[in-house]
C-alpha positions as CSV (number, residue, x, y, z in Angstrom):
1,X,-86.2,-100.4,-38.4
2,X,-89.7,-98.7,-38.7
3,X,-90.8,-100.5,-35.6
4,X,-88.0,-98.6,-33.3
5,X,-88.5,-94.9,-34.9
6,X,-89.7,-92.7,-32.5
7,X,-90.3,-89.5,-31.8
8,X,-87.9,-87.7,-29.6
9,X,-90.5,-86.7,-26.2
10,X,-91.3,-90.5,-26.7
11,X,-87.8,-92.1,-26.9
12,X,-86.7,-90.1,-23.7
13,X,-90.2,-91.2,-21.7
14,X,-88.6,-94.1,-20.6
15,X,-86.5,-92.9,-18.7
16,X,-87.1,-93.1,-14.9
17,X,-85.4,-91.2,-11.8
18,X,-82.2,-92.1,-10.0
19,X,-81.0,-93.6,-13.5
20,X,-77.4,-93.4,-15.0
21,X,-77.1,-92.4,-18.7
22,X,-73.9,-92.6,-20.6
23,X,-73.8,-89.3,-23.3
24,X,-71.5,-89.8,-26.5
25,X,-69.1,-86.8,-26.7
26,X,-67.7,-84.0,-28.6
27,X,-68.8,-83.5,-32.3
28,X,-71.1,-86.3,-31.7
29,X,-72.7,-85.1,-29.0
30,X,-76.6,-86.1,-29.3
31,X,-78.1,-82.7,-28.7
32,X,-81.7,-83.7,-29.9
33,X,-82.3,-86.5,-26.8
34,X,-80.4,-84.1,-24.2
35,X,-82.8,-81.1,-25.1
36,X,-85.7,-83.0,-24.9
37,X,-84.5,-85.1,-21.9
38,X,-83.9,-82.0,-19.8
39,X,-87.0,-80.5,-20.6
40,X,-88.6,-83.8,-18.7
41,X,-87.0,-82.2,-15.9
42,X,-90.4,-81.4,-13.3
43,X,-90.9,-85.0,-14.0
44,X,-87.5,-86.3,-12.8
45,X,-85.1,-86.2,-9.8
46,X,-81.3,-87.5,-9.6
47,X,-80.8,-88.5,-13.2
48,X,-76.9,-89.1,-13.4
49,X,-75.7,-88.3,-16.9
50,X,-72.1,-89.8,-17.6
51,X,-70.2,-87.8,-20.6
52,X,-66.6,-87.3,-21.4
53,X,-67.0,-83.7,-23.2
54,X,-70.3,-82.4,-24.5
55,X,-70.4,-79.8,-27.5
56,X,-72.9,-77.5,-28.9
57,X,-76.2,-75.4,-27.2
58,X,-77.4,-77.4,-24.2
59,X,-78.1,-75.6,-21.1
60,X,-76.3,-77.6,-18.1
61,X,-76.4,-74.5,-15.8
62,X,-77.1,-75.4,-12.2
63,X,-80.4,-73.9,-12.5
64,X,-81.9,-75.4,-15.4
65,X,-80.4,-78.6,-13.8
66,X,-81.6,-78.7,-10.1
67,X,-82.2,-81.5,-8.4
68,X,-83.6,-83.3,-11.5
69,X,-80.0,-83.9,-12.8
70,X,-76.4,-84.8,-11.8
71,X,-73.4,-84.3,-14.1
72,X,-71.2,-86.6,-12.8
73,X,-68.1,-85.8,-15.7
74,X,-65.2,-87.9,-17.1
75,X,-63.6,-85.0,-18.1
76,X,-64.7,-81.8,-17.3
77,X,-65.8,-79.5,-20.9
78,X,-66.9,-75.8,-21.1
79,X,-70.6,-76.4,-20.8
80,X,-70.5,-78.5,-17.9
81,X,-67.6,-76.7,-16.2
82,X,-70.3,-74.5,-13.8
83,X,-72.2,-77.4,-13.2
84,X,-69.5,-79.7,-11.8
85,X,-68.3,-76.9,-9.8
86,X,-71.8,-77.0,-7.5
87,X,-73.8,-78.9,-5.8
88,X,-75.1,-80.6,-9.5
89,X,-72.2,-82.2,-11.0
90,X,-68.8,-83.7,-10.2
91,X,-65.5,-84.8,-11.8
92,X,-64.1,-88.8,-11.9
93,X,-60.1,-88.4,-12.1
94,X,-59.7,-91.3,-14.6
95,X,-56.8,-92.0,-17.3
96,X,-58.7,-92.1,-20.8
97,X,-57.1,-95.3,-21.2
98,X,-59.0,-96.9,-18.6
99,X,-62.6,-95.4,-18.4
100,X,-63.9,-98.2,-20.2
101,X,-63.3,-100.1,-17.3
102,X,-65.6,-98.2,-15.5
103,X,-68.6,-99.7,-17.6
104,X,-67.1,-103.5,-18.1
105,X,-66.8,-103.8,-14.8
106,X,-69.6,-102.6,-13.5
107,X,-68.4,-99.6,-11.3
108,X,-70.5,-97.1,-12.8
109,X,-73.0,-99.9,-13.9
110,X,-75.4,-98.0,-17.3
111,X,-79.2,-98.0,-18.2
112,X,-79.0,-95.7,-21.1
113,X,-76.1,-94.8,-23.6
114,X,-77.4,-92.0,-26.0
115,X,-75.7,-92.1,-29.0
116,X,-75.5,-90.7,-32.3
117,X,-75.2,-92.3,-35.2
118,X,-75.4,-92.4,-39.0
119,X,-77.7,-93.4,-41.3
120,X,-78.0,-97.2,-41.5
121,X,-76.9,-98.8,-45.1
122,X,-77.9,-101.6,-46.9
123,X,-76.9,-104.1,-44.2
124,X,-78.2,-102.2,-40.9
125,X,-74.9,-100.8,-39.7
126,X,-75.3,-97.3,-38.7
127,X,-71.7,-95.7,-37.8
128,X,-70.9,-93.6,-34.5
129,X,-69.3,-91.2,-36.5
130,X,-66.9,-88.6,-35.2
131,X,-66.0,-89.8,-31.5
132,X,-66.0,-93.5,-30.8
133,X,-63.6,-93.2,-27.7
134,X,-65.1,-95.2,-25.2
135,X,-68.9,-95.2,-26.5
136,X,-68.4,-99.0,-27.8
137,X,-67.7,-100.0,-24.1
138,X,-71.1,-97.7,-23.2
139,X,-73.0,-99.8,-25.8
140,X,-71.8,-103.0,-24.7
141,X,-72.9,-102.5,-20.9
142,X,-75.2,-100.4,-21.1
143,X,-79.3,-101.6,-20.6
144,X,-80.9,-99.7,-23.2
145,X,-79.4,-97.8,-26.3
146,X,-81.2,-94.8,-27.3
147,X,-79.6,-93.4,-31.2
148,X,-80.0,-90.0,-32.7
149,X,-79.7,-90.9,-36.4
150,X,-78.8,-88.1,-38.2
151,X,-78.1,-87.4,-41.7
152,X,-75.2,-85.0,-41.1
153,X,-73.3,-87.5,-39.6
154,X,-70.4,-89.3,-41.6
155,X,-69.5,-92.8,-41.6
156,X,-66.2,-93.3,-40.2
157,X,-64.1,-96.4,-40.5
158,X,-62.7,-98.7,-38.0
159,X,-64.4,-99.3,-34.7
160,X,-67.3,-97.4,-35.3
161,X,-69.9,-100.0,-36.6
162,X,-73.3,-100.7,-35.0
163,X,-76.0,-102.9,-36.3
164,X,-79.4,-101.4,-35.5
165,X,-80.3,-104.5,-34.2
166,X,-78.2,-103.6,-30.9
167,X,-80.1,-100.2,-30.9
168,X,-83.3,-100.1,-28.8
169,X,-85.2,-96.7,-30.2
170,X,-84.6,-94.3,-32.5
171,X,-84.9,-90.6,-33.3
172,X,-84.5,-89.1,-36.6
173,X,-82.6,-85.9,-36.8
174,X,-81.0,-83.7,-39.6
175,X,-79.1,-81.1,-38.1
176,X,-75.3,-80.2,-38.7
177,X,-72.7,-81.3,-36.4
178,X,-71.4,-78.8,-33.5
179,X,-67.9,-77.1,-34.8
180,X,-64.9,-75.5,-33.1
181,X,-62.4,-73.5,-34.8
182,X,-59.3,-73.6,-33.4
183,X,-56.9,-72.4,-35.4
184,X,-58.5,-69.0,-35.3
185,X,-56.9,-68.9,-31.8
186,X,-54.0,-69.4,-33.1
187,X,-52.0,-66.1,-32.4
188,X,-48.2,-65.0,-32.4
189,X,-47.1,-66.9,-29.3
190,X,-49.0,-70.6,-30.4
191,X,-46.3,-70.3,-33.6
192,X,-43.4,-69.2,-31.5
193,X,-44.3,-72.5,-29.3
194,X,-44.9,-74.2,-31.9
195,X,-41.6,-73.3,-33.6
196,X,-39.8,-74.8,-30.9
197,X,-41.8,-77.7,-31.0
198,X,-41.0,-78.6,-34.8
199,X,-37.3,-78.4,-33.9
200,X,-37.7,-81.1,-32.3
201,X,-40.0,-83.5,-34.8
202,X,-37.8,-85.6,-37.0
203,X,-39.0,-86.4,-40.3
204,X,-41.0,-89.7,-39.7
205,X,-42.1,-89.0,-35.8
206,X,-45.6,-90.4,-35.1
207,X,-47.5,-87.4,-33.7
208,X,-49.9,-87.4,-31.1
209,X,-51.2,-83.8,-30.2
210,X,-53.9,-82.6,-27.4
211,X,-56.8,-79.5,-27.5
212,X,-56.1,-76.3,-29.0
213,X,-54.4,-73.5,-30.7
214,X,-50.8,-75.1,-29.7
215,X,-51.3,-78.5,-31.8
216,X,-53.0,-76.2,-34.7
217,X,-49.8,-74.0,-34.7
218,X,-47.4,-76.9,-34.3
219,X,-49.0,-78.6,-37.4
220,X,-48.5,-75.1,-39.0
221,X,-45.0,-75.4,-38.5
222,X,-44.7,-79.0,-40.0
223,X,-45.0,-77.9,-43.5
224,X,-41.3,-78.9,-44.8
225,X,-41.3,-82.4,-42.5
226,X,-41.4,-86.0,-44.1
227,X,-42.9,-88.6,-43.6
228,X,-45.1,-87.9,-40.7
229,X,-47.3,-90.5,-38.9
230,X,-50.7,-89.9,-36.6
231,X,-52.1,-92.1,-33.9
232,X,-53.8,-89.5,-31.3
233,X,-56.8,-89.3,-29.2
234,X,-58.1,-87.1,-31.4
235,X,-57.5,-84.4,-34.2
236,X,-59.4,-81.5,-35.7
237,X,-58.7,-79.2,-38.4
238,X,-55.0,-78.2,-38.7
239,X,-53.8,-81.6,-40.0
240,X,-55.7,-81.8,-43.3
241,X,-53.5,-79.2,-44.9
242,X,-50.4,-82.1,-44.1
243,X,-52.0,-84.6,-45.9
244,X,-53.4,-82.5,-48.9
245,X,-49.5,-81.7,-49.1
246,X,-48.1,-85.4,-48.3
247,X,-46.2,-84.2,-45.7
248,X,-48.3,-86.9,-43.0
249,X,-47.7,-90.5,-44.9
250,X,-47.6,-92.6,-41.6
251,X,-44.7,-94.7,-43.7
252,X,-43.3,-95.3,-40.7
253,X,-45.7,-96.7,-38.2
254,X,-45.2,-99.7,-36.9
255,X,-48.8,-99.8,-35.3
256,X,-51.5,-99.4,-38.7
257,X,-49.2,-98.1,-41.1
258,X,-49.9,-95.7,-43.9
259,X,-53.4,-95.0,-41.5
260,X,-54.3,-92.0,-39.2
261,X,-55.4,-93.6,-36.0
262,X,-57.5,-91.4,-33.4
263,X,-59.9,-91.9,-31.1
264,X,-62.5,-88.8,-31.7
265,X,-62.3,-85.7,-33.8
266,X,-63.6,-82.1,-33.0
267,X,-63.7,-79.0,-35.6
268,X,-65.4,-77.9,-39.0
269,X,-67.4,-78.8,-41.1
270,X,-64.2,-79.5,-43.4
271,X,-63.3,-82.0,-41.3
272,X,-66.3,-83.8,-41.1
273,X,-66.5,-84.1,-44.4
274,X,-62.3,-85.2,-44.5
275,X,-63.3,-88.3,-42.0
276,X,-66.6,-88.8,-44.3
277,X,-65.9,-92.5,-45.8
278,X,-62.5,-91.6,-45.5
279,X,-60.0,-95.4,-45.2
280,X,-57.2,-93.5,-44.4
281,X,-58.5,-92.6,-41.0
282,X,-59.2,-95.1,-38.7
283,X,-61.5,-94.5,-35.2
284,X,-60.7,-97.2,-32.8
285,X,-61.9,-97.4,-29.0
286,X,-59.7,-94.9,-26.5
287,X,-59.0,-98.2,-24.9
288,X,-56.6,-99.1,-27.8
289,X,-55.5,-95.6,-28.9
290,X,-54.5,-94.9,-25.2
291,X,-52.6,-98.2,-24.3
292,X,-49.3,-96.8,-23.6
293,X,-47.9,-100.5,-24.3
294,X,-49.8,-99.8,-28.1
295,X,-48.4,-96.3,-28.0
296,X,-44.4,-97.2,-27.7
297,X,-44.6,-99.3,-30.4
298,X,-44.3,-96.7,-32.8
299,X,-41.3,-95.0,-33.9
300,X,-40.4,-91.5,-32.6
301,X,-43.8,-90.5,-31.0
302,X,-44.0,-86.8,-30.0
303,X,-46.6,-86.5,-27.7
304,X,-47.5,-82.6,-27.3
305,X,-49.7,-81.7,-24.7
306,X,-50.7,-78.3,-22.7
307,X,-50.8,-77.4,-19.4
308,X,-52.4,-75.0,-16.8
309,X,-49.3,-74.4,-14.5
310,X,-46.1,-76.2,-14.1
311,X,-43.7,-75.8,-10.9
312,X,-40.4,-75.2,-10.5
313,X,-39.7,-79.3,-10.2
314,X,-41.7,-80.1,-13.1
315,X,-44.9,-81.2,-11.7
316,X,-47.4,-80.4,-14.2
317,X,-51.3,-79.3,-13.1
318,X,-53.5,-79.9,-16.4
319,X,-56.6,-80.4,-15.0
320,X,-58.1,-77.5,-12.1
321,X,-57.1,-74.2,-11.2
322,X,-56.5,-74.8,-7.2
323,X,-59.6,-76.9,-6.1
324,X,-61.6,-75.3,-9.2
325,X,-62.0,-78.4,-11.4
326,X,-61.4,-76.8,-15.2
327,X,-60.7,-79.8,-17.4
328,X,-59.1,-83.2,-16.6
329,X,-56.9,-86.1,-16.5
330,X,-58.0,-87.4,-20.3
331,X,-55.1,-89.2,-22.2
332,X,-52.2,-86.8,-21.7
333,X,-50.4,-88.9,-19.2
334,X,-51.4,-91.8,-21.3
335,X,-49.2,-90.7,-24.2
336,X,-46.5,-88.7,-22.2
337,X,-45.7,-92.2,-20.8
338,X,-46.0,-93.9,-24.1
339,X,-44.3,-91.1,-26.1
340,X,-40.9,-91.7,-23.4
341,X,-40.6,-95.1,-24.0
342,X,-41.3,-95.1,-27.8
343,X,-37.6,-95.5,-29.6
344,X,-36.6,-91.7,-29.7
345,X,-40.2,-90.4,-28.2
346,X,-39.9,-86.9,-26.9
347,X,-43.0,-86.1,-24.5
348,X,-43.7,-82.4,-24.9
349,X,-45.7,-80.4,-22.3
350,X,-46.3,-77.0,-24.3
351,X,-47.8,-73.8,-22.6
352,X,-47.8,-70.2,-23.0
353,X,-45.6,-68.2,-20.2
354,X,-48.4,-66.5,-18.7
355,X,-52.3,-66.4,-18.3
356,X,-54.5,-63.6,-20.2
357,X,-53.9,-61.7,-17.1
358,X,-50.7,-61.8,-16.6
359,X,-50.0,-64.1,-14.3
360,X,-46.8,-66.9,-14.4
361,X,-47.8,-70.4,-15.4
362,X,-44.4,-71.3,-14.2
363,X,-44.5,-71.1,-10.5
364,X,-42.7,-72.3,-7.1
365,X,-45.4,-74.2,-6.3
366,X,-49.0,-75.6,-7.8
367,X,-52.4,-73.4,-6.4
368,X,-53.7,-74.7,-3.5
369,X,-55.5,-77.6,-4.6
370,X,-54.4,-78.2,-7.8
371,X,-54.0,-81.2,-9.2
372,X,-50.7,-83.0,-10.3
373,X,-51.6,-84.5,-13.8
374,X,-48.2,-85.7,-15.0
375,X,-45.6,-86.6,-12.3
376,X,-42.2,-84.5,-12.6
377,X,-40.9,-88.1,-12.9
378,X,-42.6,-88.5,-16.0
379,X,-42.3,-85.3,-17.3
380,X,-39.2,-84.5,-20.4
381,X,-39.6,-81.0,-22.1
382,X,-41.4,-78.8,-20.8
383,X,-41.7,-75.4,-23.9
384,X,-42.9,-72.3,-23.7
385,X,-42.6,-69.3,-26.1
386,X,-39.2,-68.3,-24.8
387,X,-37.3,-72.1,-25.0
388,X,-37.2,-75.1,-24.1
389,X,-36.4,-77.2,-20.6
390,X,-34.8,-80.8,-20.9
391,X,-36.0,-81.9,-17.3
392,X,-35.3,-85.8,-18.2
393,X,-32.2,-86.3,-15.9
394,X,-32.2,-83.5,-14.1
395,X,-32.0,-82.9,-10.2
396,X,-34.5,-80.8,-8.8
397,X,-32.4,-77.5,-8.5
398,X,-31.5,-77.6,-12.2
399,X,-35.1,-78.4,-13.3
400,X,-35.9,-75.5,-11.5
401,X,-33.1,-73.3,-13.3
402,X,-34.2,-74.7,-16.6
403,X,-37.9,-73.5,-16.1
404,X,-36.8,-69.9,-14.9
405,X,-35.1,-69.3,-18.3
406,X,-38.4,-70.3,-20.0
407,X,-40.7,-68.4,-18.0
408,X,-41.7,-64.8,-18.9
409,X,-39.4,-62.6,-18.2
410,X,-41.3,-60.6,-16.2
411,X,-41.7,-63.2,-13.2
412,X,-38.0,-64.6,-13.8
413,X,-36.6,-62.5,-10.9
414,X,-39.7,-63.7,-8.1
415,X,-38.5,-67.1,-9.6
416,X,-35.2,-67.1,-8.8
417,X,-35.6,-65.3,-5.9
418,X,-37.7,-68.7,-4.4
419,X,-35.3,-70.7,-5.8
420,X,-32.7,-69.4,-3.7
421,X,-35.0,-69.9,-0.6
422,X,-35.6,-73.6,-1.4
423,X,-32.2,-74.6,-3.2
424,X,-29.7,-72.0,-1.9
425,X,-26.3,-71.6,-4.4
426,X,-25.6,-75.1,-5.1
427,X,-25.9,-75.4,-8.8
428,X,-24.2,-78.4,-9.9
């Protein structure tokens, strides 16, 4: 192990222009090599870096990336979000499901993976920590594995072994993990939401939930539920108070029962230190997690994810504000799909009413642009802080009627006033 410790300016020497390198995500994002790799950057031109999200203080603006690097994103996070928007980055549309096919078969073929790992143990085996997602297909294409090893990081169970052995250099670190907070945006509207997303949990549902202050308030609101299960893409914070209180079991879970099965976690340091050597949780590739035919095998999943605008017909825009590329694709259409054909699944699409400036996120039709993320054939409920809309079954002109009773009330009357334009009268 000696022989492959290096310091950080060394590790990142090697590499060369015009080079791909795959960046672990979220919590586990490998600050340390980025830093150091960017400040290499009068010495390099047209270095692609390849990341789902990236967390914590690295400066991807366009100008400290020039022409010495390319974000070219899987899913588009806040610290990338300028860059991918210019000349210096831009966005792969790609189910979470299936971006490890993307490395295994050599479409976006990889000379680096950064990763960023625990301490090794008494047998070698470092662990990836907090986000495995698709780093194990990274690893196993990629030319050259560069680690952060960091002291900070727990060991996680499941998928998330690597024998130093398969790592070419190393760099030892001891710095705390990057954290987000969400449930201190949980406000007034998140738990009205989330009220009327409850109602419809049944004691025993296998939850998957997305991003944000909605899943944190949902969980909130699960406090007097049995029984519930857990296989999601990932997690943070708001669903340790479930199982301090035994309310999340997974009894019920057909697919690794009586475990929490995600993908990657994101939060506090309280949650780090929940997933620490933790058996209940398992972290198993995105691959897996995501495979809607894996998904439906569970009983009652609700899948509850958010949305930027939705139209009158149901077609839901997740991912970009018109052409402006704000997020992405990631797993929601994975698990709304999965979620529908799981026995009694209920696929939720949950969003406030209206933007921070007032605006309707219902509307007649998506920003120029925008695009559709889940298909209004795929879509079910659609919930906002004033109801809920059943759209399974429903012709276009009662989806449309449906949405209008859930949109703020404000905008209800320019609503219905395009839905007589485009539907006349007819309301059977």
């Amino acid at each position: 192990m000696q022989k492959k410790i290096k310091s950080v300016e060394e590790a990142v020497s090697i590499v060369n222009s015009r080079q791909r390198i795959f960046i672990q995500g979220s919590a586990a994002t490998p600050r340390t090599l980025l830093n150091a790799l960017l400040n290499r950057k009068n010495e390099l031109s047209k270095v692609e870096l390849i990341s789902i999200t990236t967390l914590g203080d690295i400066d991807f603006s366009p100008a400290n990336l020039g022409d010495s690097f390319y974000i070219n994103s899987l899913f588009v996070s806040k610290n990338v979000r300028q860059a991918v928007n210019t000349d210096c980055g831009e966005y792969v549309p790609v189910f979470l499901s299936e971006i490890h096919l993307l490395f295994d078969r050599n479409i976006l073929p990889l000379d680096f993976a950064f990763i960023h790992v625990s301490l090794p143990d008494k047998h070698g085996y470092c662990s990836l920590g907090t986000s495995i997602d698709v780093t194990i297909s990274a690893i196993r294409n990629a030319k050259y594995i560069l680690a952060q090893v960091n002291k900070q990081m727990p060991r996680t169970h499941g998928d998330s072994i690597i024998h130093i052995s398969k790592i070419n250099a190393m760099v030892e670190v001891d710095e705390p993990l990057p954290e987000v907070d969400y449930g201190e945006k949980v406000d007034e509207v998140s738990l009205r939401i989330a009220k009327y997303c409850a109602e419809l949990i049944c004691d025993g549902s296998t939850l998957q939930m997305g991003i944000g202050a909605i899943p944190d308030a949902v969980l909130l609101s699960l406090k007097n539920h049995k029984d519930i299960g857990v296989h999601t893409e990932m997690f943070s914070d708001g669903l340790i108070p479930l199982v301090e209180a035994g309310v999340m079991t997974n009894k019920y879970k057909t697919m690794h029962r009586g475990k929490i099965v995600t993908s990657f976690v994101a939060g506090t340091k309280k949650l780090y230190d929940f997933v620490d050597d933790n058996p209940q949780v398992l972290f198993l590739e995105a691959s897996f997690v995501n495979d809607t035919s894996i998904i439906r095998k569970n009983p009652k999943v609700v899948a509850i994810n958010s949305a930027l605008e939705v139209d009158i017909t149901g077609q839901v825009c997740a991912d970009s504000i018109g052409t402006y590329q704000y997020s992405g694709v990631g797993g929601q259409m994975d698990f709304i799909r999965g979620a529908s054909l799981s026995q009694d699944g209920k696929p939720i699409i949950a969003l406030k009413s209206i933007t921070k400036e007032g605006y309707s996120k219902i509307v007649p039709f998506l920003k120029h642009g925008a695009g559709v993320v889940t298909t209004r054939a795929h879509v079910h409920y659609i919930i906002t802080e004033y109801g809920v809309a059943d759209l399974f079954g429903k012709n276009l002109h009662q989806r449309a009627l449906a949405l209008m009773h859930i949109a703020h009330p404000n905008h209800r009357e320019a609503i219905d006033k395009e839905i007589f334009e485009r539907f006349g009268n007819f309301k059977a």
